[in-house]
PyMOL commands that place a pseudoatom at each C-alpha (Angstrom):
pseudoatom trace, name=CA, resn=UNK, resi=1, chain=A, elem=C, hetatm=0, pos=[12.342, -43.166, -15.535]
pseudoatom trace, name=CA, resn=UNK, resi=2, chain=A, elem=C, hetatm=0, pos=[15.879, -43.964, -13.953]
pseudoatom trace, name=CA, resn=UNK, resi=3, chain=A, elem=C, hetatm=0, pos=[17.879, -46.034, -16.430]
pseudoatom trace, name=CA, resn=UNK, resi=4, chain=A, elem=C, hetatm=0, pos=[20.198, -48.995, -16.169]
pseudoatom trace, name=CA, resn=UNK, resi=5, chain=A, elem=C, hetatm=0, pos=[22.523, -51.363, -18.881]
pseudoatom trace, name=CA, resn=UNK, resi=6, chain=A, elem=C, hetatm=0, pos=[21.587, -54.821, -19.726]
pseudoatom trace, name=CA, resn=UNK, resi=7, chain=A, elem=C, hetatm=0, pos=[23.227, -57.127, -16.622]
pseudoatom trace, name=CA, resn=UNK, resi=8, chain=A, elem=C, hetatm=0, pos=[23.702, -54.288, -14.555]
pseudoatom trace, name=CA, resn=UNK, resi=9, chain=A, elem=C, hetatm=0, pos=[22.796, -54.993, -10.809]
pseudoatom trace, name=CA, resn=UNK, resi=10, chain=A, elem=C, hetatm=0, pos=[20.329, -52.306, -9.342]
pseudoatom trace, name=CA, resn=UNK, resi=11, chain=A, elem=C, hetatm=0, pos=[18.850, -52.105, -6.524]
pseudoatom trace, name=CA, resn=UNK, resi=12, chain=A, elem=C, hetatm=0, pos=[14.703, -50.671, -5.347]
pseudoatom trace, name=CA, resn=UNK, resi=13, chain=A, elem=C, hetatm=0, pos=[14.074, -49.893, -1.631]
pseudoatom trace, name=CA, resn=UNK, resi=14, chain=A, elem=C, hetatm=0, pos=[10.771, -49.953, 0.058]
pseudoatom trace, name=CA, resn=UNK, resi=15, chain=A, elem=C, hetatm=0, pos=[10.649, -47.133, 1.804]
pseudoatom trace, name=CA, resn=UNK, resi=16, chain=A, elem=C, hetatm=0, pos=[7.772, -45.898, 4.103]
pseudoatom trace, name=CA, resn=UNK, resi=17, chain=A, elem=C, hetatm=0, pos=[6.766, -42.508, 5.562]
pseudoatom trace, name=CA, resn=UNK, resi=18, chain=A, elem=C, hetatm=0, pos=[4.969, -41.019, 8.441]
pseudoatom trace, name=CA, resn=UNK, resi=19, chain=A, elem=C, hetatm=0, pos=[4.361, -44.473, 9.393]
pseudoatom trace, name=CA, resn=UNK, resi=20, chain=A, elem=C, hetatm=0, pos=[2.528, -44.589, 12.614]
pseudoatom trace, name=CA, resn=UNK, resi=21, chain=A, elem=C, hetatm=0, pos=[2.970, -47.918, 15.255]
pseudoatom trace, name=CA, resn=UNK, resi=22, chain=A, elem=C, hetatm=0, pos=[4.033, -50.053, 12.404]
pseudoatom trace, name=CA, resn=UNK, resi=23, chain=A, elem=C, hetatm=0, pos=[4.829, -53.989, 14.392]
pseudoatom trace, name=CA, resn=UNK, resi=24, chain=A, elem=C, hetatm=0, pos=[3.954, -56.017, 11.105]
pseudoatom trace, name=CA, resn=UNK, resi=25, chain=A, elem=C, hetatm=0, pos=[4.939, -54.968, 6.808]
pseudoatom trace, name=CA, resn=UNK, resi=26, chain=A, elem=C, hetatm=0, pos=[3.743, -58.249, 4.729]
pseudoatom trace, name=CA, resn=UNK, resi=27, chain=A, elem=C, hetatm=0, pos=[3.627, -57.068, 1.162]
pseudoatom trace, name=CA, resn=UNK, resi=28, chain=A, elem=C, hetatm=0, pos=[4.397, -58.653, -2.334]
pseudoatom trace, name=CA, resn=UNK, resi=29, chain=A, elem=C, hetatm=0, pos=[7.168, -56.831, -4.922]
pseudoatom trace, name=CA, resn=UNK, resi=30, chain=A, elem=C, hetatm=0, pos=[5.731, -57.440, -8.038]
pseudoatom trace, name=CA, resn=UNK, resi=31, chain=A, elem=C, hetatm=0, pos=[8.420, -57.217, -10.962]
pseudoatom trace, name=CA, resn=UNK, resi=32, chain=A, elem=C, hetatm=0, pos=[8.465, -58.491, -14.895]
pseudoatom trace, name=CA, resn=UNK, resi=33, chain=A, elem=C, hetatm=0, pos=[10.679, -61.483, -15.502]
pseudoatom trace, name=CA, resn=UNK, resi=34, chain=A, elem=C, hetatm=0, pos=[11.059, -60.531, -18.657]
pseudoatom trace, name=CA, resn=UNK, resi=35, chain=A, elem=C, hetatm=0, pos=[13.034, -57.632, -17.968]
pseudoatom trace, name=CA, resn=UNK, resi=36, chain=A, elem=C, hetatm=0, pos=[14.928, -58.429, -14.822]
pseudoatom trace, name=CA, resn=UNK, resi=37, chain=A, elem=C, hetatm=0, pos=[16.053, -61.264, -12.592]
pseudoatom trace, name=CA, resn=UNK, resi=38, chain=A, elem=C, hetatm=0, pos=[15.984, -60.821, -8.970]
pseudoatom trace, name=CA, resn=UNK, resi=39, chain=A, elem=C, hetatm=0, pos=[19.153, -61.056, -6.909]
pseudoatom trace, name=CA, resn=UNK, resi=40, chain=A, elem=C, hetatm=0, pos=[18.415, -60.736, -3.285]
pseudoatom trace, name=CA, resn=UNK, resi=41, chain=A, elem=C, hetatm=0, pos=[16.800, -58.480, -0.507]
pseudoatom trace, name=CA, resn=UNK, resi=42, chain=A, elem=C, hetatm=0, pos=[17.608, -57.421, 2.712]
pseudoatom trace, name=CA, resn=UNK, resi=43, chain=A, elem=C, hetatm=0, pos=[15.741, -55.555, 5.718]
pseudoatom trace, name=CA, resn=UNK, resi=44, chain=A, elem=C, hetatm=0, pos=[16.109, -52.323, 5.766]
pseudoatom trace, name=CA, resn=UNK, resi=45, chain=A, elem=C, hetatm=0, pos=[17.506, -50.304, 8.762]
pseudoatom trace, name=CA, resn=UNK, resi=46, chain=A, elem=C, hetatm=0, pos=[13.892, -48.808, 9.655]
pseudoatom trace, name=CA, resn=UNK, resi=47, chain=A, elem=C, hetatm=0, pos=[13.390, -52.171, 11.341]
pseudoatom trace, name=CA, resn=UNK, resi=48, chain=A, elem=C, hetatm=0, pos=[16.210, -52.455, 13.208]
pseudoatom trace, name=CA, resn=UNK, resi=49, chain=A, elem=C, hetatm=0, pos=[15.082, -49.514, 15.134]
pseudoatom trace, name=CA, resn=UNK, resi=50, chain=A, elem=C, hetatm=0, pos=[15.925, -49.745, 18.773]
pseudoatom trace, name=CA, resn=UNK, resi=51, chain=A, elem=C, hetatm=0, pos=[18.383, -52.577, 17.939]
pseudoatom trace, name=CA, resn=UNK, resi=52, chain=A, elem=C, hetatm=0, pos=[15.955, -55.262, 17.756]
pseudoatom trace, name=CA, resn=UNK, resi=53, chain=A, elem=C, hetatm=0, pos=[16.240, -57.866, 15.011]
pseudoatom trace, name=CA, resn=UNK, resi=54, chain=A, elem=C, hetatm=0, pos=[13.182, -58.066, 12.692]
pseudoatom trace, name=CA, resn=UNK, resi=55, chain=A, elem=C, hetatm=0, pos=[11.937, -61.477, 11.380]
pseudoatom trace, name=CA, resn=UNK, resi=56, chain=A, elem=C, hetatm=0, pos=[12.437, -60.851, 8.140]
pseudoatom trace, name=CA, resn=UNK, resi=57, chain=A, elem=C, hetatm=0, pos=[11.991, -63.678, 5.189]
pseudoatom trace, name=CA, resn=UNK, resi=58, chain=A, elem=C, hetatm=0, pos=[11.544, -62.905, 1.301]
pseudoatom trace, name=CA, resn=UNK, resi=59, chain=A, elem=C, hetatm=0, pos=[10.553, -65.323, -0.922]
pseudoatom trace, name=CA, resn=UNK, resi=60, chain=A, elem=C, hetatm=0, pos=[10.887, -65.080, -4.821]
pseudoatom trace, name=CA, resn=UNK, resi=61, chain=A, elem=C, hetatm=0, pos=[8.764, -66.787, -7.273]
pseudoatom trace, name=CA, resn=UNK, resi=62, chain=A, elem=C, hetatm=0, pos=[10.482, -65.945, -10.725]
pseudoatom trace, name=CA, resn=UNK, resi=63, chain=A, elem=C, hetatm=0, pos=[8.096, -67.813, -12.644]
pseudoatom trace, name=CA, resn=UNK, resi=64, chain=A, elem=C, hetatm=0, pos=[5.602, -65.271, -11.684]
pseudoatom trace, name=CA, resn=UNK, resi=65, chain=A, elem=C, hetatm=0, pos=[7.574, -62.078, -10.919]
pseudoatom trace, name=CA, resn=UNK, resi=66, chain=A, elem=C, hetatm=0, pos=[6.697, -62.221, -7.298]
pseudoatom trace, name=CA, resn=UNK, resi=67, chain=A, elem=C, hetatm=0, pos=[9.020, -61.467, -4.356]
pseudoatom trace, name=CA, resn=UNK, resi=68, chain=A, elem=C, hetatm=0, pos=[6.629, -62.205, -1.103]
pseudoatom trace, name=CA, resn=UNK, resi=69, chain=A, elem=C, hetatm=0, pos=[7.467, -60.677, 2.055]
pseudoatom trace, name=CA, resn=UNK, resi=70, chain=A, elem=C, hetatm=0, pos=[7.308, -61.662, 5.448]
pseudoatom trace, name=CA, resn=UNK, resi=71, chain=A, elem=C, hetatm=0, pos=[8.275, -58.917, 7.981]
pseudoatom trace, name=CA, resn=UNK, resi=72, chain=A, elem=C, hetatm=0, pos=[7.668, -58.197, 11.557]
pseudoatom trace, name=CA, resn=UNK, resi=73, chain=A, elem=C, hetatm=0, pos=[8.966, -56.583, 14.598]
pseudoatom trace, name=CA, resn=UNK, resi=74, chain=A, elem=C, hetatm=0, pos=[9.785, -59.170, 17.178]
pseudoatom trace, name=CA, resn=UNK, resi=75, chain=A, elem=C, hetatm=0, pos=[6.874, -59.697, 20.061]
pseudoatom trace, name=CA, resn=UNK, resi=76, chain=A, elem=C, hetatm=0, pos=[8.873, -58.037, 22.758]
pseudoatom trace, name=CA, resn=UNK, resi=77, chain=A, elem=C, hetatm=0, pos=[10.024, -54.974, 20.519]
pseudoatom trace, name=CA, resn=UNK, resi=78, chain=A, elem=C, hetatm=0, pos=[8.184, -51.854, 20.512]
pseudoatom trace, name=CA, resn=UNK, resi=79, chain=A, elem=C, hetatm=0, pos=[6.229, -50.773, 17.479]
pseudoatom trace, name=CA, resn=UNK, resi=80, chain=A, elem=C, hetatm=0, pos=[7.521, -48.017, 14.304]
pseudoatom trace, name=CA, resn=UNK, resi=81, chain=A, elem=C, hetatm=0, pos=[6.891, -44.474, 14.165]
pseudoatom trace, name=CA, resn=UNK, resi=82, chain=A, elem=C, hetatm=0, pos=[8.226, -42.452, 11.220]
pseudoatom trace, name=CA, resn=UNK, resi=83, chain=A, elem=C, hetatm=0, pos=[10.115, -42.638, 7.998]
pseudoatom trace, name=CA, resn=UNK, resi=84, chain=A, elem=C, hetatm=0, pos=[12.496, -45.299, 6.609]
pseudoatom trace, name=CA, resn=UNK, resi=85, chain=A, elem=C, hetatm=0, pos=[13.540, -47.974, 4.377]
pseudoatom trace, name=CA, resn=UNK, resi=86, chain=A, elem=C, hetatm=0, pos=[11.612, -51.538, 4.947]
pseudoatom trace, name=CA, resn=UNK, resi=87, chain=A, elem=C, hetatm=0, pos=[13.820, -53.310, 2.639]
pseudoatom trace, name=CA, resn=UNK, resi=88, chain=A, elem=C, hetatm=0, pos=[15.842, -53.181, -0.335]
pseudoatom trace, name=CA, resn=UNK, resi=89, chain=A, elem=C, hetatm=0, pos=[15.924, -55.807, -3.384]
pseudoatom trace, name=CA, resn=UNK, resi=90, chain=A, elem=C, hetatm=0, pos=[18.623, -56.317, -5.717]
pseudoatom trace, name=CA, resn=UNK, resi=91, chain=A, elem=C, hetatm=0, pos=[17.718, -57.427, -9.339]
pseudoatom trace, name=CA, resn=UNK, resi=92, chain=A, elem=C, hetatm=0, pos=[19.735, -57.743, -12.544]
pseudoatom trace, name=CA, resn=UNK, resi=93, chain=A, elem=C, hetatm=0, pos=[18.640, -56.355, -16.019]
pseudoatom trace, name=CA, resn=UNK, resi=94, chain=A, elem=C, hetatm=0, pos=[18.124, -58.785, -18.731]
pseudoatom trace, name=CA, resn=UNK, resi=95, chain=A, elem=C, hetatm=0, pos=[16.322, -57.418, -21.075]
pseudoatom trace, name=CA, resn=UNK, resi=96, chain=A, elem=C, hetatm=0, pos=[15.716, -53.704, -22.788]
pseudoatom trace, name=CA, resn=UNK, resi=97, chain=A, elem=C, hetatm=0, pos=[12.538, -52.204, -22.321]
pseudoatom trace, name=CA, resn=UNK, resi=98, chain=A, elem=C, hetatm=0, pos=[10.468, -50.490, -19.096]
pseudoatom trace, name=CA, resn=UNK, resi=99, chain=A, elem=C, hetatm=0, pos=[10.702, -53.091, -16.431]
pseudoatom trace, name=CA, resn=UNK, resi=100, chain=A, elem=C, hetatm=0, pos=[8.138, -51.976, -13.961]
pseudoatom trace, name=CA, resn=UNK, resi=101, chain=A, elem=C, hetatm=0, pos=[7.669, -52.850, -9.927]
pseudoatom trace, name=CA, resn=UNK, resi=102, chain=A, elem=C, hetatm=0, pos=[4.721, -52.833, -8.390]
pseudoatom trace, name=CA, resn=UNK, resi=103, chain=A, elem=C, hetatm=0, pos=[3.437, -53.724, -4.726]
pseudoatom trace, name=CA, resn=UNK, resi=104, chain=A, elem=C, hetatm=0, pos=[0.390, -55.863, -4.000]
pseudoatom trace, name=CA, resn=UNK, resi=105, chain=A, elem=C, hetatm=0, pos=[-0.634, -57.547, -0.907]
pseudoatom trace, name=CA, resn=UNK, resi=106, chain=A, elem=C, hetatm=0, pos=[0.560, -54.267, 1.485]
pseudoatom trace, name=CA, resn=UNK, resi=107, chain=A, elem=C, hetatm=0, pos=[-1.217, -54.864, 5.080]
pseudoatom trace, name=CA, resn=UNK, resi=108, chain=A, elem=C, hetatm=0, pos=[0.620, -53.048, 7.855]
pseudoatom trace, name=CA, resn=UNK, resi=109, chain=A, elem=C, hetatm=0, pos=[-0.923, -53.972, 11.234]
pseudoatom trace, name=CA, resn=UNK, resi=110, chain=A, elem=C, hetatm=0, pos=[0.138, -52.184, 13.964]
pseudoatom trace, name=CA, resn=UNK, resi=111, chain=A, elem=C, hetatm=0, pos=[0.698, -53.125, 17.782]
pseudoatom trace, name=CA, resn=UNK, resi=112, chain=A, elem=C, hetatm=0, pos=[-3.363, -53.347, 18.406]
pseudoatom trace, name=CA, resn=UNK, resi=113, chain=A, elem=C, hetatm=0, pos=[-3.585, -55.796, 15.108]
pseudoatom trace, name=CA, resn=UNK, resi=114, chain=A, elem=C, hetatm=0, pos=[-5.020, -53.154, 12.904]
pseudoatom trace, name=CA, resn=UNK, resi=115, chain=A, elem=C, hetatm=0, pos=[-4.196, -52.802, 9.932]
pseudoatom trace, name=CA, resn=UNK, resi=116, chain=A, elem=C, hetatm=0, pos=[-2.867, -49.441, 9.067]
pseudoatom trace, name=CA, resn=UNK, resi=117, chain=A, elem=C, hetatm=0, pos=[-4.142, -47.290, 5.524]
pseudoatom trace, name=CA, resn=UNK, resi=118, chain=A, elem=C, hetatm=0, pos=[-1.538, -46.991, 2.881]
pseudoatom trace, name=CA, resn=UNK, resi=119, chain=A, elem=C, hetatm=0, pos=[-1.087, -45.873, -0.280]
pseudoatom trace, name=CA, resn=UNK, resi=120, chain=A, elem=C, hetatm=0, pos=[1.843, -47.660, -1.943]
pseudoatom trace, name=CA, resn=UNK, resi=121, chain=A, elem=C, hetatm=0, pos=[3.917, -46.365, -5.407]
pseudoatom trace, name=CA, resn=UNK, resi=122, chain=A, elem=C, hetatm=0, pos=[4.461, -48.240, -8.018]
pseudoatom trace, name=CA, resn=UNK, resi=123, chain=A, elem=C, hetatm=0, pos=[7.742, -47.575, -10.388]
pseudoatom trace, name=CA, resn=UNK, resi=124, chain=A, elem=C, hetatm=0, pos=[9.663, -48.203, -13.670]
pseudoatom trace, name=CA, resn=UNK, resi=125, chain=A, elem=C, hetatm=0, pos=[13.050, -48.956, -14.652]
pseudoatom trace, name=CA, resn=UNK, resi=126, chain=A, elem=C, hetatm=0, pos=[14.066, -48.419, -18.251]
pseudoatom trace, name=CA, resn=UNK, resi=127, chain=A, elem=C, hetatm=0, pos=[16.864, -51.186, -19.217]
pseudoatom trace, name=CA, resn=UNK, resi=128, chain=A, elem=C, hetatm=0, pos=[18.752, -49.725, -22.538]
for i in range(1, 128): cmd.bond("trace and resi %d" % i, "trace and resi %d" % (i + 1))
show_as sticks, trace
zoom trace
């Protein structure tokens, strides 16, 4: 797995592919508080697609190693097709050992209100 230092910053991005009519991306980042402190997170560009602002709001829990997000393509905006970054989260190492990041919670709803299949990835970071 990709490594990083004790207090290093590092950042993950949530990245989606062959996405098809995507208007709504709620998910939860799950990470280990043990290992690594979150920072902050901030849309990613795939939502600004056709220069409308997404609502966007991420809200961390450290107690429970849960970053919940909130993220939608404004009503008069037309929906997603393709490949891009959602967001991206900055944390800070804090602790050696495999800090992993998993997502729960994914339910992409496209611009009829179904939900849309996916199949998210789950990763580790090793903090030396």
């Amino acid at each position: 797995p990709p490594m990083v230092k004790v207090k290093d910053q590092f950042m993950i991005d949530i990245k989606t592919s062959e996405v098809t009519g995507l208007k709504s991306a709620p998910f939860v980042l799950v990470y280990d508080p043990i290992f690594v402190e979150f920072v902050d997170a901030a849309a990613g560009e795939f939502l600004n697609n056709g220069g409308k602002q997404p609502i966007f709001r991420a809200v961390n829990d450290k107690s429970t190693g849960q970053v919940t997000f909130a993220i939608s393509r404004p009503d008069d905006a037309p929906a997603l097709n393709g490949n891009g970054k959602i967001a991206s989260v900055t944390f800070r190492a804090r602790n050696q050992g495999p800090a992993s990041f998993g997502l729960m919670g994914v339910n992409f709803i496209d611009q009829g209100g179904s939900q849309i299949e996916t199949l998210p990835y789950n990763t580790v970071i090793e903090v030396k």
